[in-house]
Structure formats: C-alpha cells, structure tokens
N, C-alpha and C positions, 0 to 999 in steps of 0.2 A: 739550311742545307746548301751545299754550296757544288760548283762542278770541279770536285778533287776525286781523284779516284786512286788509293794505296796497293799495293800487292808487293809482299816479300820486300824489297829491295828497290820498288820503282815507283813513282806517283807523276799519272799524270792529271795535267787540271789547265783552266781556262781562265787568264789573269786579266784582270782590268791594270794598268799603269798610269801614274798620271807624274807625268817630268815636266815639273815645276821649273818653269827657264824666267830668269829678269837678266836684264844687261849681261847677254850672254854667257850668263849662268847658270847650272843646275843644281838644285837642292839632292843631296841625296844623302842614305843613312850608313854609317859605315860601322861593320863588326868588332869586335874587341880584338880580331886578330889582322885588322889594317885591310879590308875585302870592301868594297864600295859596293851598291846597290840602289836600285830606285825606290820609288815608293808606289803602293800597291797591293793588290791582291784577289783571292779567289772572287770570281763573282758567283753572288746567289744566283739560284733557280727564281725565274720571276722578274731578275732585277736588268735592265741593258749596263752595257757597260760605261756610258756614261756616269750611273747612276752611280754602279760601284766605285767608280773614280773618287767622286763626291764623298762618296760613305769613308774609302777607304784613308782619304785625308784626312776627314774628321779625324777617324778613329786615331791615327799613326799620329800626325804632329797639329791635330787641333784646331783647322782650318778650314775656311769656305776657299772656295777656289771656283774660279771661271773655268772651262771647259772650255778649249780651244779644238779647232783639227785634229783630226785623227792620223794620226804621223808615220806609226809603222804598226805591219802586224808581223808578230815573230812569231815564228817557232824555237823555240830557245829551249837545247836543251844541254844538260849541265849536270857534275856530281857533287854530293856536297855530305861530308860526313858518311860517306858509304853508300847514301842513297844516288841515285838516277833520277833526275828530273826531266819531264818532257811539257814544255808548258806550253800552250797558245794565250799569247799575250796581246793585249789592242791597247798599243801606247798614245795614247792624246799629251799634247801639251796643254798645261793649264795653266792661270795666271794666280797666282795668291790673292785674298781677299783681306788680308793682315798678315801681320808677321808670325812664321812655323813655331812652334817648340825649337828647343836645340836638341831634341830630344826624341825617341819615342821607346816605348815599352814594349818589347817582343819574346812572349812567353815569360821565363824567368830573368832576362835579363831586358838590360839598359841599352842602347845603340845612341852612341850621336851621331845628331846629323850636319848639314854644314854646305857652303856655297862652294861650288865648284865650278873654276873658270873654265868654260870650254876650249882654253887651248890647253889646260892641265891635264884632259883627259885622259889625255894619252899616258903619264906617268902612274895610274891608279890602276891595282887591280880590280874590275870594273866587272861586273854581269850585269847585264848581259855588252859585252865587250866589243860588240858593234858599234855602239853608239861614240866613242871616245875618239873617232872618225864620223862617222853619219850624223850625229846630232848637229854638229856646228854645218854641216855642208846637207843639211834638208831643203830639200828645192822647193816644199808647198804640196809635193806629190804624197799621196800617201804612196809607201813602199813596202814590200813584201820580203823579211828576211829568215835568211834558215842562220841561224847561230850556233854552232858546236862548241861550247867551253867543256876541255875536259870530261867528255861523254864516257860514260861508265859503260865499257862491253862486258863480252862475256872471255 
C-alpha cells in the first residue's frame, strides 16, 4: 500500500524521486508523445524515502544507485490526461551503480529513457519544469518548491 489517494478527477500522493545526475547530466524517461519526466514514485507506508528511491530504480531502469542529498521538496502539481495531480515529492540526487536500461516499462507501455545535458533543459517539455533552471544552479541547499504545470481548476 502506498501514500496515493484517487477521487473523481484528482489524485493526491507522496513521491520519492531520485535524479540520477553524472557530468552534468540527468537521466530521465520520456513519453511517446515527446513529455520528459524523472524517475520515481509512490512511497510505501513503512518505507522512508530514501528507501523508495532505491526500490523505485530498481524497479524503473534496473539499478543500484547511491543516495545523495536531498535536493528539493515539491509540491508539484499538474494535469495529465483529464486527471489533476497534487504530489509531495522528496527529490534526492543519486549516483548510478552501473549503467540504466534505455528503457523502462510503465503500465502497458514502453518509455525511453536517455541522458539529458543540463543546459538542454530548458528546451524539453519537462515535469516537473522547475528543475530545467534549478537543477544545474542547486547550491547544496535543500530547497522548497511550489510548482504549477497546468493545474486542472474548476
């Protein structure tokens, strides 16, 4: 069980992220319809978020990963296919322990994924779309951000 919560039209939930940087690079997974993304996800009841970090690269592209700083905490919230997302995210950076999949499997479909220079950031449709600015200019601080992509009103 995990900390996701559905109703109607909105889901809110609590994400572990882990933004895989080498030579000012990020890994990240991108959708069939050209949409970039990090890697990550819900964290279990029981688990901290380090742990889901760990888990959730396993699972996504197949990898041990070191656990770095904890970078930023978001609140990111965002629409996507109709739905309304309101997520509490705790981004760490981590360092790879071997080389990613190119790959990872999400639901029924396929996503590649792929190294992304940090000064590219800026051209990619990016969520959460803070970072294509903040990741390359991180001071070491952890930092607190409110992110609105496209927020679903009423």
């Amino acid at each position: 069980m995990d900390f996701r919560t559905r109703t109607d039209q909105q889901v809110f939930g609590v994400r572990a992220t882990g933004l895989l940087v080498k030579d000012e690079q990020v890994y990240l997974a991108k959708s069939p319809e050209g949409k970039y993304y990090t890697l990550g996800g819900a964290i279990q009841i029981g688990e901290t978020t380090e742990e889901a970090v760990k888990r959730e690269l396993k699972e996504e592209i197949g990898i041990d990963v070191e656990v770095g700083p904890l970078a930023f905490v978001v609140e990111n919230q965002f629409e996507l296919d109709g739905t309304a997302f309101h997520q509490i995210e705790f981004c760490y950076l981590v360092s790879p322990l071997s080389d990613p999949a190119s790959y990872l499997e999400e639901g029924q479909s396929t996503r590649q994924c792929e190294w992304v220079a940090f000064a590219d950031l800026e051209k990619l449709n990016l969520n959460p779309a803070f970072l294509k600015t903040e990741l390359a200019a991180w001071d070491g601080q952890l930092k607190h951000v409110i992110n609105k992509d496209n927020p679903a009103g009423p």
